[in-house]
C-alpha positions, -999 to 999 in steps of 0.1 A, spaced: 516 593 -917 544 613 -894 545 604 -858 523 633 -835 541 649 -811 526 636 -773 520 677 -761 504 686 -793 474 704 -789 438 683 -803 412 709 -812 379 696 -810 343 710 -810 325 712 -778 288 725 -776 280 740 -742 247 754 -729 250 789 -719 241 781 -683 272 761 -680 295 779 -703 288 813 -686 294 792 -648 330 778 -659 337 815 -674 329 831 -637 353 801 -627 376 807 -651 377 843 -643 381 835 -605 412 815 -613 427 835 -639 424 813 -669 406 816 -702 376 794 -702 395 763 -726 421 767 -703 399 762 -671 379 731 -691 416 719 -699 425 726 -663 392 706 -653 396 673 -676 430 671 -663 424 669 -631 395 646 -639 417 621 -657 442 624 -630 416 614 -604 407 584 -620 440 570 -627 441 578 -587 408 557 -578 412 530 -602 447 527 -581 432 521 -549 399 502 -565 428 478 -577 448 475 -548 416 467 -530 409 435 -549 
């Protein structure tokens, strides 16, 4: 099996109630994004906080 490329795109279903789906659209909307863009915005940031805490947790010990 060829090697994936690190940047390429996953696709992968999601299932989102509409309470929530219509909340990170307003959001989404707010910041000028589409709505994956705004979920990809949010996980990234996400994942980039925890690398940060797990950081400090570790320098801690």
């Amino acid at each position: 099996m060829p090697e994936e490329k690190k940047d390429a795109k996953k696709q992968i279903p999601l299932r989102l109630s509409a309470t929530l789906y219509n909340e990170l659209m307003r959001w989404a909307e707010d910041d000028f994004r589409s709505v994956n863009g705004q979920i990809e915005y949010l996980l990234t940031e996400c994942v980039k906080w925890r690398k940060k805490s797990k950081k400090h947790k570790n320098a801690d010990e």
